[in-house]
BAMARFI-467936 format. One record per residue (C-alpha): residue number from 1; residue in one letter; x, y, z. Coordinates in Angstrom, 1 decimal. Last residue first. Example, Ala and Ser with C-alpha at 12.3 -4.5 7.8 and 13.67 -1.06 7.14 Angstrom:
2
2 | s | 13.7 | -1.1 | 7.1
1 | a | 12.3 | -4.5 | 7.8
//
This chain:
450
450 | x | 86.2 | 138.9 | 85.0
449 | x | 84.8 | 136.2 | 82.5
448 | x | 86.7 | 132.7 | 82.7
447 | x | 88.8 | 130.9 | 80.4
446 | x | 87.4 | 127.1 | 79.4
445 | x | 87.1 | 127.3 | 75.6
444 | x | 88.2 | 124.1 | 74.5
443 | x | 84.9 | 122.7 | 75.5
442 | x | 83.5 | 125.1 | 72.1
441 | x | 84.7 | 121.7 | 70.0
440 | x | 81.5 | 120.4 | 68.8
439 | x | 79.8 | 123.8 | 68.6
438 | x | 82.3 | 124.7 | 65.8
437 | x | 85.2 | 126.8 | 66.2
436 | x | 88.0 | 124.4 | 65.2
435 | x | 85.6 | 124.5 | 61.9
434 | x | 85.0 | 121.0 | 60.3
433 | x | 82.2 | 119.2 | 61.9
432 | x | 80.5 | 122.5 | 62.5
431 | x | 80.6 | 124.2 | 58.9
430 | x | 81.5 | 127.1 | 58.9
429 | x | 80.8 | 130.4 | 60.2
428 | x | 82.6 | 133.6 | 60.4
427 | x | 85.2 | 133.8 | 57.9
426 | x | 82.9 | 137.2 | 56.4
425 | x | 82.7 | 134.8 | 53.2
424 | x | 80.8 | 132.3 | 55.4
423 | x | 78.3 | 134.3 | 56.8
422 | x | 77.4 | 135.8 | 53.5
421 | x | 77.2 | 132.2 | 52.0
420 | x | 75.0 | 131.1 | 54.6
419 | x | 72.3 | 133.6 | 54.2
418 | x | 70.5 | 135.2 | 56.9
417 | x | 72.2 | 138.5 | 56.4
416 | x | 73.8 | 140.4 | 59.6
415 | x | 73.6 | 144.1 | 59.6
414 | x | 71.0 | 144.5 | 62.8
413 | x | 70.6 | 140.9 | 64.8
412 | x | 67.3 | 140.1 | 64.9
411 | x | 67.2 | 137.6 | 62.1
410 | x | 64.4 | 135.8 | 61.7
409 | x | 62.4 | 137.2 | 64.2
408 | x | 59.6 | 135.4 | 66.0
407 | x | 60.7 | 135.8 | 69.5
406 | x | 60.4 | 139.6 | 69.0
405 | x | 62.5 | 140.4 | 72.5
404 | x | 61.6 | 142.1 | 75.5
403 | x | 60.7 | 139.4 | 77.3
402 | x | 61.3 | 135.8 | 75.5
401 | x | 58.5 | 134.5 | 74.4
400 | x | 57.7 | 130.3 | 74.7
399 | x | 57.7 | 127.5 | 72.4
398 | x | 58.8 | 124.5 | 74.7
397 | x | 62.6 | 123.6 | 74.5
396 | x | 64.2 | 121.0 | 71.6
395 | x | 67.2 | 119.2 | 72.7
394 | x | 70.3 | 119.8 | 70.7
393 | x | 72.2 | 117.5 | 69.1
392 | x | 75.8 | 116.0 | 68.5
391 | x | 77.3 | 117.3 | 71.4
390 | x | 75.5 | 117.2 | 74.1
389 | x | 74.2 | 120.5 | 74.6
388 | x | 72.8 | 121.1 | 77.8
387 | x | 69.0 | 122.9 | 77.9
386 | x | 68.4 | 126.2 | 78.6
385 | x | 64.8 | 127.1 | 80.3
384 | x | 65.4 | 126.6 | 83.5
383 | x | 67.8 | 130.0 | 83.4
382 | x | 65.1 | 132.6 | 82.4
381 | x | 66.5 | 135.0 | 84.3
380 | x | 69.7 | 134.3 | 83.0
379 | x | 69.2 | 134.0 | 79.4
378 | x | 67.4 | 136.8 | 79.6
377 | x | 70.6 | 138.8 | 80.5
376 | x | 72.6 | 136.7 | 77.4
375 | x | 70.0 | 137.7 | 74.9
374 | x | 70.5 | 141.4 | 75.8
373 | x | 74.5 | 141.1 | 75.7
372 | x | 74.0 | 139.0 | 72.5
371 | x | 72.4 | 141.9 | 70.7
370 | x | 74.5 | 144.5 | 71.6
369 | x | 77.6 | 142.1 | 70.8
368 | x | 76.2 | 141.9 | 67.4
367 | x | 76.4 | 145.2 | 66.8
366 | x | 80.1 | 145.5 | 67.5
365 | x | 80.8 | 142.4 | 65.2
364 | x | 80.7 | 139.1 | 66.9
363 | x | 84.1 | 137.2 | 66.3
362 | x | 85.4 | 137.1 | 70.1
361 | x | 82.0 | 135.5 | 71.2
360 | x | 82.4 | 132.8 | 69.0
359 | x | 80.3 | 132.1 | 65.9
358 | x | 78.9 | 128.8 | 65.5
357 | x | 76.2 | 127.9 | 62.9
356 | x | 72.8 | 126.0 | 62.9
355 | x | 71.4 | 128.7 | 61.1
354 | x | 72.4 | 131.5 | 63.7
353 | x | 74.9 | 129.7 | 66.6
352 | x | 76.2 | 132.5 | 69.0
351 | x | 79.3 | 132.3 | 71.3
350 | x | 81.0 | 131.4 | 74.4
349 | x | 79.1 | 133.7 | 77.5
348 | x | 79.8 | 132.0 | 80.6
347 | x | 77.2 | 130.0 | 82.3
346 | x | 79.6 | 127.7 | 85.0
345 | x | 78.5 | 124.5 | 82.6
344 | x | 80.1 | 126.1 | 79.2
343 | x | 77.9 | 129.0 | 77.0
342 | x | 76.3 | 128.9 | 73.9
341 | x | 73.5 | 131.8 | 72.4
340 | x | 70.7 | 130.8 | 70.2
339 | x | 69.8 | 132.5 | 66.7
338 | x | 67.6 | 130.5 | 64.3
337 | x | 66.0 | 127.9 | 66.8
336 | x | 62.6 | 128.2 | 65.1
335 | x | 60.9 | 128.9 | 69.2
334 | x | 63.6 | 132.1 | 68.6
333 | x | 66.1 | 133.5 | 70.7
332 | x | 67.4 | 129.5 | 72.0
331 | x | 69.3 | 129.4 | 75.2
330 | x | 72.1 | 126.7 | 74.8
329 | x | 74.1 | 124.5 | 77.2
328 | x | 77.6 | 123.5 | 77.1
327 | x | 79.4 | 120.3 | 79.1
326 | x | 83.2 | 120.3 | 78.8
325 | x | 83.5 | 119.7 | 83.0
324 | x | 85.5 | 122.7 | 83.8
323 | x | 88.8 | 122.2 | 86.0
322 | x | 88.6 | 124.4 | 88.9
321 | x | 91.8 | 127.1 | 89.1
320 | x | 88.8 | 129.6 | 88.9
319 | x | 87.3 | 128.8 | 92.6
318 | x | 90.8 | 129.9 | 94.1
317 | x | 91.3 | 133.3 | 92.2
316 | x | 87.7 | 133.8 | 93.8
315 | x | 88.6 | 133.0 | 97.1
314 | x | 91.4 | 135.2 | 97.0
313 | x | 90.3 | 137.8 | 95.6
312 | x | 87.4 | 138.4 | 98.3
311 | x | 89.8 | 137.5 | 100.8
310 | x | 91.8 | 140.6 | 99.6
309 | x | 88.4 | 142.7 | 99.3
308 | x | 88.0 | 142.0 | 102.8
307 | x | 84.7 | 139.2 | 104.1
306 | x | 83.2 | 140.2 | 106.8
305 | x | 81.6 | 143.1 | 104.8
304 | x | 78.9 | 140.4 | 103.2
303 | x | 79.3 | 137.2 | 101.9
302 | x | 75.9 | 138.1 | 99.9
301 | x | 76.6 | 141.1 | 98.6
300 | x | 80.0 | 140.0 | 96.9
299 | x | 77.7 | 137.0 | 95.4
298 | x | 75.7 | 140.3 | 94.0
297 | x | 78.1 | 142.0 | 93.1
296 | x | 79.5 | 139.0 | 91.0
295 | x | 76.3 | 138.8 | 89.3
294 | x | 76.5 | 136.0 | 86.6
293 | x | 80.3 | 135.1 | 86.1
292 | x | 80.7 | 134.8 | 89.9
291 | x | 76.9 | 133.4 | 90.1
290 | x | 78.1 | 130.6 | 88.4
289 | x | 81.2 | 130.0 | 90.3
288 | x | 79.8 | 129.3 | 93.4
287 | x | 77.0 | 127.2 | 91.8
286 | x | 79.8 | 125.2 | 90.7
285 | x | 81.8 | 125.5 | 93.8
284 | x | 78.7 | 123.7 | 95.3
283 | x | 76.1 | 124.4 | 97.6
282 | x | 74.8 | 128.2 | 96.2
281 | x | 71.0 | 128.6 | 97.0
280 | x | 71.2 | 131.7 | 98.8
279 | x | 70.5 | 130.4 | 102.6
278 | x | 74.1 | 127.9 | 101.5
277 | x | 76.0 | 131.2 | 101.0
276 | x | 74.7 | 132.0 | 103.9
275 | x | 75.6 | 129.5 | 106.2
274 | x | 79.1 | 129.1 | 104.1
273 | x | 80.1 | 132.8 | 104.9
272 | x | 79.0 | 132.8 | 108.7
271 | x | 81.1 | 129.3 | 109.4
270 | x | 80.0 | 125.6 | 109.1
269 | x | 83.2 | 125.1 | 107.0
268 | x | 85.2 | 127.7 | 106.9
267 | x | 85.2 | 130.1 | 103.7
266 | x | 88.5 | 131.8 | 103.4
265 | x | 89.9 | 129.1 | 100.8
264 | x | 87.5 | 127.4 | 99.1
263 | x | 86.5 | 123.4 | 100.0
262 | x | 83.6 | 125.3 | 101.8
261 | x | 81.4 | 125.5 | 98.6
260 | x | 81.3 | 121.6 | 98.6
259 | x | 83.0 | 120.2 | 95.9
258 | x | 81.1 | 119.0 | 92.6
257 | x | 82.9 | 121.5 | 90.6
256 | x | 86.4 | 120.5 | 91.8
255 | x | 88.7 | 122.1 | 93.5
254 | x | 92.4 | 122.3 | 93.1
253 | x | 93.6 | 122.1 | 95.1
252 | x | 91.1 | 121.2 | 97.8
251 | x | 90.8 | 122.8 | 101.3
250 | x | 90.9 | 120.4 | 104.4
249 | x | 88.2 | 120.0 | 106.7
248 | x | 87.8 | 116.1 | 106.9
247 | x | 91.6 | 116.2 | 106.7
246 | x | 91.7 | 117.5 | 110.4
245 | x | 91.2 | 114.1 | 111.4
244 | x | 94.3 | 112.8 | 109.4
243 | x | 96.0 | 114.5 | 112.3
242 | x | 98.2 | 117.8 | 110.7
241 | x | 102.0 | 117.7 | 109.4
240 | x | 103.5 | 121.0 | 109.5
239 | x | 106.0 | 122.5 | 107.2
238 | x | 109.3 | 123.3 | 107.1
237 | x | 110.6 | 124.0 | 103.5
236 | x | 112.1 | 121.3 | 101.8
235 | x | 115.8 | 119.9 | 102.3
234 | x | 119.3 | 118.9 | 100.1
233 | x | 122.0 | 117.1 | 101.0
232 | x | 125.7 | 118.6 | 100.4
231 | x | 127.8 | 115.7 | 98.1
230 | x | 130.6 | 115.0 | 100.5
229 | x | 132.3 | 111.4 | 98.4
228 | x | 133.3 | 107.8 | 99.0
227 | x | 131.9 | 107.6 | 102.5
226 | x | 128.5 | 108.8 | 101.4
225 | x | 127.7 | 106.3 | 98.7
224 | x | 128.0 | 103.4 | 101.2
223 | x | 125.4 | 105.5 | 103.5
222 | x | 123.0 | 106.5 | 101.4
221 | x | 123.5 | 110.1 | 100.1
220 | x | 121.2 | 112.2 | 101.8
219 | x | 117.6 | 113.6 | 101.0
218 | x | 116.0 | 115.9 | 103.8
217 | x | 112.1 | 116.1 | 104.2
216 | x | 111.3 | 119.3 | 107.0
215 | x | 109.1 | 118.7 | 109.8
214 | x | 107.1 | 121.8 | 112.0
213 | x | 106.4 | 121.8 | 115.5
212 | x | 109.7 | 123.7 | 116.4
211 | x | 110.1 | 121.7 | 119.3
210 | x | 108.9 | 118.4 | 118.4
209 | x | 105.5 | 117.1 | 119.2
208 | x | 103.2 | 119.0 | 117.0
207 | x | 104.4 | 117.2 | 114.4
206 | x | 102.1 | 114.9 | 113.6
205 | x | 102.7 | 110.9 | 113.3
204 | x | 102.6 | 108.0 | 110.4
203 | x | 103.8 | 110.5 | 107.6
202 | x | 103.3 | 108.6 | 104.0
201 | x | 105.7 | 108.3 | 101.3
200 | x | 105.0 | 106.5 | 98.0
199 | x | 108.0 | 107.0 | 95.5
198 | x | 110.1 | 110.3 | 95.5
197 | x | 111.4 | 111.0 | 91.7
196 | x | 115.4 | 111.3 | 90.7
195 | x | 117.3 | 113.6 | 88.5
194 | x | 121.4 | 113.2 | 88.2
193 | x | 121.1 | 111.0 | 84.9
192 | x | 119.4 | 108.4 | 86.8
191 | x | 119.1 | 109.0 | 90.6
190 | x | 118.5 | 106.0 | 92.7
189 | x | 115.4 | 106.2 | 95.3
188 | x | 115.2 | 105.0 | 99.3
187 | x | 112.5 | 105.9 | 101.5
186 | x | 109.8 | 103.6 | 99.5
185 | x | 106.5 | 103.3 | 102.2
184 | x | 106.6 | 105.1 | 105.8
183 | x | 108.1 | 108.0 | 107.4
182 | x | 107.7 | 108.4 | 111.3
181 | x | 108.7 | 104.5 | 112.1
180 | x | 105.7 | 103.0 | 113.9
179 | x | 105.6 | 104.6 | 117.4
178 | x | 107.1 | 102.9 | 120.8
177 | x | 109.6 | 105.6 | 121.6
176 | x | 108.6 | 108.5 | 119.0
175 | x | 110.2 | 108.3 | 115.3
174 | x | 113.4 | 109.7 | 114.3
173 | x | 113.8 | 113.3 | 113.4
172 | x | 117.2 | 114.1 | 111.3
171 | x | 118.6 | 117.5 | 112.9
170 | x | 121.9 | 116.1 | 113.8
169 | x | 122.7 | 114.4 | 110.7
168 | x | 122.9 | 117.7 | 108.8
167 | x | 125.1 | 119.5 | 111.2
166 | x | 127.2 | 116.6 | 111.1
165 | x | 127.3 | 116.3 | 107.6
164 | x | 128.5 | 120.0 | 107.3
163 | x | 126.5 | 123.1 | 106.1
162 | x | 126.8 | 125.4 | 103.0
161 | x | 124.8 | 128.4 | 102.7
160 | x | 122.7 | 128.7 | 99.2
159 | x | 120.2 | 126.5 | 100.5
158 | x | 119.7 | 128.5 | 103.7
157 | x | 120.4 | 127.0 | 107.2
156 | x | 117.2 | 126.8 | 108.8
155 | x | 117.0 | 123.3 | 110.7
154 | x | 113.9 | 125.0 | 112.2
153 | x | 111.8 | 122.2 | 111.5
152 | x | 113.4 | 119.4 | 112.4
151 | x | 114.5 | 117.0 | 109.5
150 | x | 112.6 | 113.5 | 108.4
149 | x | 115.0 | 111.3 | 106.1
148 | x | 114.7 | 110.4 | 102.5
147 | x | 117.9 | 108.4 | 101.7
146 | x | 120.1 | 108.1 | 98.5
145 | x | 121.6 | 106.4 | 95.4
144 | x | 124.1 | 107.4 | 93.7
143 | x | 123.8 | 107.5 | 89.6
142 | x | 124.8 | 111.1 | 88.3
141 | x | 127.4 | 110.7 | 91.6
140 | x | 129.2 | 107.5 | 89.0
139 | x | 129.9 | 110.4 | 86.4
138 | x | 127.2 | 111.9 | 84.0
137 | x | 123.7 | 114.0 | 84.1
136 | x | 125.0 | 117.0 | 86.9
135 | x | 122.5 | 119.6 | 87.0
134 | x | 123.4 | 123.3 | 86.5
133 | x | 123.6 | 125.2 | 89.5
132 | x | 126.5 | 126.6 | 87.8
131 | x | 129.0 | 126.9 | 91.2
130 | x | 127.1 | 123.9 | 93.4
129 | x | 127.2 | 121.5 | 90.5
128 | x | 123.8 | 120.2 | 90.9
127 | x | 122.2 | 116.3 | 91.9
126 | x | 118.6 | 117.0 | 90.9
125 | x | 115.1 | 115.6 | 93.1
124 | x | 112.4 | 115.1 | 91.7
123 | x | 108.3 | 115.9 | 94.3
122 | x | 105.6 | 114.3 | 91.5
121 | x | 102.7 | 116.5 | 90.4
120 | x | 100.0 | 116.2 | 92.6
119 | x | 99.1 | 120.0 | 91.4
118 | x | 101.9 | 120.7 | 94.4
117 | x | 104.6 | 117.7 | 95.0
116 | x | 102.9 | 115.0 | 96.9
115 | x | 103.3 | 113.0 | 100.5
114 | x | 100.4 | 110.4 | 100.0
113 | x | 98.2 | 110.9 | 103.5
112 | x | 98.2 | 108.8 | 106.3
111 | x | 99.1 | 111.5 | 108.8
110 | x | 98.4 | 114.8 | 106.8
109 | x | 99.9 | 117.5 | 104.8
108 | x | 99.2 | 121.0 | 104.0
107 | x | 100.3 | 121.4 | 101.7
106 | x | 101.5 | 120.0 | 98.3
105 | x | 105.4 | 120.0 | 98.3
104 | x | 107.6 | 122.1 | 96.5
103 | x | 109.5 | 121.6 | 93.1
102 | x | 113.0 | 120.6 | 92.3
101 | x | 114.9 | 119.3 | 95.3
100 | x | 118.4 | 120.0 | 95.5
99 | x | 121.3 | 117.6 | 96.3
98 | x | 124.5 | 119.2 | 95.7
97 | x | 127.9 | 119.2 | 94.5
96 | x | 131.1 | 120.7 | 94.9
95 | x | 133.7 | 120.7 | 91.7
94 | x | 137.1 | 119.3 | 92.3
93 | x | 140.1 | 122.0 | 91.1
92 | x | 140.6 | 122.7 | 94.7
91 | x | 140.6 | 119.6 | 96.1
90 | x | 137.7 | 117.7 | 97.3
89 | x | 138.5 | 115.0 | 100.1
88 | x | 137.8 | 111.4 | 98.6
87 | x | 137.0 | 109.1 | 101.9
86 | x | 139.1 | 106.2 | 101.7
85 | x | 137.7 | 102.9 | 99.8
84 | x | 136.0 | 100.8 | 102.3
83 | x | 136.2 | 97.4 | 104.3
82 | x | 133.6 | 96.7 | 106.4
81 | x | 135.6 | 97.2 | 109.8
80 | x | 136.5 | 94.7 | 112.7
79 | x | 140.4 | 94.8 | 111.6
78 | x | 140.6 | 91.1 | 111.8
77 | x | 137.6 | 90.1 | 109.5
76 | x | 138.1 | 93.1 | 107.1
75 | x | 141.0 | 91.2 | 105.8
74 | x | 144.4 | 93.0 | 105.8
73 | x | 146.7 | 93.6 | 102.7
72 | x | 144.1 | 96.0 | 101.3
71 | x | 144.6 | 98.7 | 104.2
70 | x | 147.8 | 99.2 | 102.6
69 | x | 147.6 | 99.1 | 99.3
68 | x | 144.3 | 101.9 | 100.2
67 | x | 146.6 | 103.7 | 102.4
66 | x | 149.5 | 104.2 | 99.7
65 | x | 146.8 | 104.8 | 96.7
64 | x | 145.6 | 107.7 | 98.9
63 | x | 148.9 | 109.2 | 100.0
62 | x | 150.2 | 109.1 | 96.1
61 | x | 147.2 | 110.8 | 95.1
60 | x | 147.1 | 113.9 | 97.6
59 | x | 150.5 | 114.3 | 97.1
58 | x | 149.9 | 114.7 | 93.4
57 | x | 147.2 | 117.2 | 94.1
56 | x | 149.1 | 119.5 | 96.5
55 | x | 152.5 | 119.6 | 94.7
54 | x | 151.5 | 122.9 | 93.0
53 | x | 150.2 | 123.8 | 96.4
52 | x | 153.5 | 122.8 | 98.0
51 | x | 155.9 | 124.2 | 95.3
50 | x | 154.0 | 127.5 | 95.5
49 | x | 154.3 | 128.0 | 99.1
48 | x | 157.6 | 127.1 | 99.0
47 | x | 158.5 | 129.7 | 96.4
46 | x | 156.9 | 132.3 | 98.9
45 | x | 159.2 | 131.2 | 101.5
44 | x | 162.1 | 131.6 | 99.7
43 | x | 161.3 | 135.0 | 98.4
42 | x | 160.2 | 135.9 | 102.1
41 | x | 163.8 | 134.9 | 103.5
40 | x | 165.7 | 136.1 | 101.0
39 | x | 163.7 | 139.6 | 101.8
38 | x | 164.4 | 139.5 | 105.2
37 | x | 168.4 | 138.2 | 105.2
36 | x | 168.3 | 141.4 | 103.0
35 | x | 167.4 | 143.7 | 105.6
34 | x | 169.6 | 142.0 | 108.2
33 | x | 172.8 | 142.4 | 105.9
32 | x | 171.4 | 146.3 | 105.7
31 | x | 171.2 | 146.4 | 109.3
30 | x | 174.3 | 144.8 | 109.9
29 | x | 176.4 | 147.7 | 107.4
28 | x | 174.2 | 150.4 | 109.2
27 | x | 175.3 | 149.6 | 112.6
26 | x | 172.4 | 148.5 | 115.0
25 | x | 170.6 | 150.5 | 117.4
24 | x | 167.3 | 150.3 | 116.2
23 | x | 167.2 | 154.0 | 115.1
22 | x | 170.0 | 153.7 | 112.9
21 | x | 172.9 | 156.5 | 113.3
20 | x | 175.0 | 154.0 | 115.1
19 | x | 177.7 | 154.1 | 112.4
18 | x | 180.8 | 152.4 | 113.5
17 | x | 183.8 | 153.9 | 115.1
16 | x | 183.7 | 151.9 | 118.2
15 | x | 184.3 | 148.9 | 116.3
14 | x | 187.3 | 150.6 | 114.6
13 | x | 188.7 | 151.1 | 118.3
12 | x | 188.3 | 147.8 | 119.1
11 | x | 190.5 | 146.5 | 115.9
10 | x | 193.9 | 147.4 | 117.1
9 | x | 193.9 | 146.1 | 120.4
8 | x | 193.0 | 142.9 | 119.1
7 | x | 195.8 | 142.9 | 116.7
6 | x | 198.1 | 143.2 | 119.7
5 | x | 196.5 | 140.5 | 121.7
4 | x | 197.7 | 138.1 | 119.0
3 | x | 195.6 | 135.2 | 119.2
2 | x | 197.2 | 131.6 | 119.2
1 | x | 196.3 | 128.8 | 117.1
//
C-alpha cells in the first residue's frame, strides 16, 4: 500500500488548527478521550476490587483443601515434620478470640506458696469473643487446652490492645541456669464450656532477678491447639514474688481473731504501733477489735499521731473483714436474770433478753435504747463479769450490784410490761426455739458498730 503524499499535505494544516486552549497542552477532543480512558479505568478497577473480596473466602478454601491433599500424599517420615493441618487465618467474617482471666490473684505471693485467686477463691480462666466480650461455651476452641507460662513484668501491652504470638512468646520467663523449673505442680488445664480453673501452682524462685523485678502468669494455647487457630493469650497484673522467708511477716486476708495484732495492715510487726498496742493489753485482732467497738478514741489514742486518719481507716476496714466466731455472752441487770443484754465475741451490742426472751437491738423502742445504752456502759466496766452463752443455757454469775442501777428491779425499763403476752402482741418476743430472732440464732448477726 502506497501513501499519497498529496493527502498528507492536506491534513497537516487541519492538525495545526486544533484547539490548544487546554492548559496541559493537549487538544480538547484527546483530553476528553483521556478523561474518559480515567474514569473506565477507575469503574473497572473498582469492580475488581469487589470480585476479589467477594471471591476472598472461597479462594481461601479451595487453597487450603489443595495444600492439605497435597501435603497428605507424603508421610511425615520423609518430610521431617509432624504432620499438621494448615494454620486457619481469620477472615473477615471470623470472630477473634481471647483468653482472659476472670479474677485477680491473692498477693502478695511467695516461693513455696499455693498461687490463689483473692479470698482463696480459685484463679478461671474464659475463652471470649473479642467484639462482645462475651464468653465463648461451644465449638472445638470452647474445649482447647492450654499452658500457664511465667511473663516478665513489664510485658505491658493492655488487655484491650492486641499483640502477636511473637510478642507474647518473647516475654515468657524460663527458670535460672541450674534452678528447678520456675513454676511448679499442674501447668496445663482444658477448658470446658470456654471456662477453665488453675490447679496447684507454686513459684520455686523470686523475682527480684529479672529486669523489671515483677512476674506476670500468661495462659497460651498449647502448642498442637495453637497451629490450628490465633486465639490472643491472656495475662495477670505484674506482681512480685517474695522469699518464703518474708512470709513469717506477711499480712493475712483475711484475718482471723486468734491472729496476732500485727497481721493488720499498717501495723509492722515489732514496730511503735504493735509495742504499744501490746503495753495496752490488746495481742490479738480480737482484742483489737474489741476495743474498736468499745472506745474507738481511745484505741485511736493509743496508736498515737503516727498513725494518719487514712491508716487509721485502713487498718480498721482491715480488722472488720474478720470472720466472727458465733460465740455470745450476756451481762445480767438483775442477780433474778430478768433483763440481760447479748452481744457476739468482739462485745457489740445485739439485743436484750427480759423473761428469758430476745429482743434485738433494732426492735427496742426509744426508751428502751436509753436503758440498754446505760446497761451496755456497765457492761463494759464490769467486763469479767459476763459470761459466754452457749447456746442452750446460760451460766449463772455471782449476785452482785450493778453501779448506778437498782439491781433488784423487775422491770427497769420505763413503758414495758413484764408480761409475756404484752411482749408478744408488740411482735417483739417469742419463743426462742422458734423465733429467727431468738438467742439461739443471734450468730447470724455478725455486722459491726461504727
Amino acid at each position: 500500500m502506497t501513501l499519497n503524499p498529496n493527502a498528507l499535505r492536506e491534513k497537516r494544516p487541519l492538525e495545526k488548527q486544533a484547539s490548544f486552549s487546554n492548559r496541559d497542552g493537549l487538544p480538547e477532543e484527546k483530553r476528553q478521550k483521556s478523561l474518559a480512558g480515567v474514569i473506565f479505568e477507575a469503574v473497572k478497577m473498582d469492580s475488581m476490587q469487589k470480585l476479589c473480596t467477594s471471591l476472598e473466602p472461597f479462594l481461601r478454601k479451595v487453597v487450603g483443601e489443595e495444600v492439605e491433599r497435597a501435603l497428605s500424599k507424603f508421610p511425615s517420615s520423609k518430610l521431617g515434620l509432624k504432620a499438621s493441618p494448615p494454620k486457619k487465618i481469620p477472615g473477615p467474617n471470623d470472630k477473634m478470640l481471647r483468653l482472659q482471666f476472670r479474677n485477680k490473684l491473692a498477693l502478695p505471693l511467695f516461693t513455696g506458696s499455693k498461687v490463689e485467686g483473692e479470698q482463696g477463691s480459685s484463679i478461671h480462666v474464659v475463652l471470649q469473643d473479642a467484639a462482645t466480650g462475651q464468653v465463648v461455651t461451644t465449638g472445638p476452641e470452647a474445649s482447647a487446652k492450654l499452658d500457664i507460662v511465667v511473663l516478665e513484668g513489664d510485658f505491658s501491652v493492655d488487655d484491650e490492645d492486641d499483640w502477636t504470638q511473637d510478642e507474647f512468646e518473647n516475654h515468657v520467663v524460663k527458670e535460672r541456669e541450674g534452678k528447678r523449673p520456675l513454676l511448679t505442680g499442674e501447668a496445663h488445664l482444658t477448658l470446658k464450656e470456654g471456662v477453665g480453673a488453675l490447679g496447684e501452682l507454686t513459684f520455686t524462685d523470686n523475682s527480684s532477678w529479672i529486669r523489671s523485678r515483677k512476674f506476670r502468669l500468661g495462659v497460651r494455647m498449647s502448642g498442637a491447639s495453637s497451629e490450628v487457630l490465633r486465639i490472643r493469650e491472656a495475662k495477670t497484673e505484674s506482681f512480685t514474688v517474695k522469699d518464703h522467708r518474708g512470709e513469717l511477716y506477711k499480712k493475712h486476708y483475711p484475718p482471723a481473731l486468734t491472729d496476732e495484732v500485727w497481721r493488720l495492715d499498717k501495723i509492722g510487726k515489732d514496730g511503735a504501733f504493735h509495742k504499744r498496742l501490746n503495753q495496752n493489753g490488746i495481742q490479738s485482732v480480737e482484742d483489737f477489735l474489741r476495743m474498736v467497738v468499745m472506745d474507738p478514741q481511745k484505741l485511736r489514742n493509743v496508736l498515737g499521731n503516727g498513725m494518719s486518719n487514712k491508716m487509721w481507716e485502713g487498718t480498721v476496714e482491715h480488722a472488720k473483714t474478720c470472720v466472727l466466731s458465733g460465740k455470745l455472752h450476756v451481762y445480767y441487770a438483775d442477780e433474778r436474770h430478768n433483763i440481760g443484754v447479748i452481744f457476739n465475741n468482739i462485745f457489740q451490742l445485739m439485743g436484750l433478753i427480759a423473761d428469758g426472751q430476745y429482743v434485738s437491738a433494732d426492735s427496742l423502742s426509744d426508751s428502751e435504747k436509753v436503758y440498754v445504752d446505760k446497761l451496755v456502759k456497765v457492761a463494759y466496766e464490769n467486763w469479767e463479769r459476763v459470761v459466754e452463752y452457749d447456746g442452750e443455757a446460760l451460766a449463772v454469775p455471782k449476785p452482785h450490784m450493778l453501779r448506778g442501777l437498782d439491781a433488784h428491779t423487775e422491770d427497769p425499763v420505763p413503758g414495758r410490761q413484764s408480761s409475756r403476752q404484752q411482749q408478744q402482741q408488740q411482735g417483739l418476743l417469742g419463743n426462742q426455739q422458734q423465733r429467727p430472732g431468738s438467742a439461739g440464732n443471734l450468730g447470724r448477726y455478725s455486722s459491726y458498730m461504727p
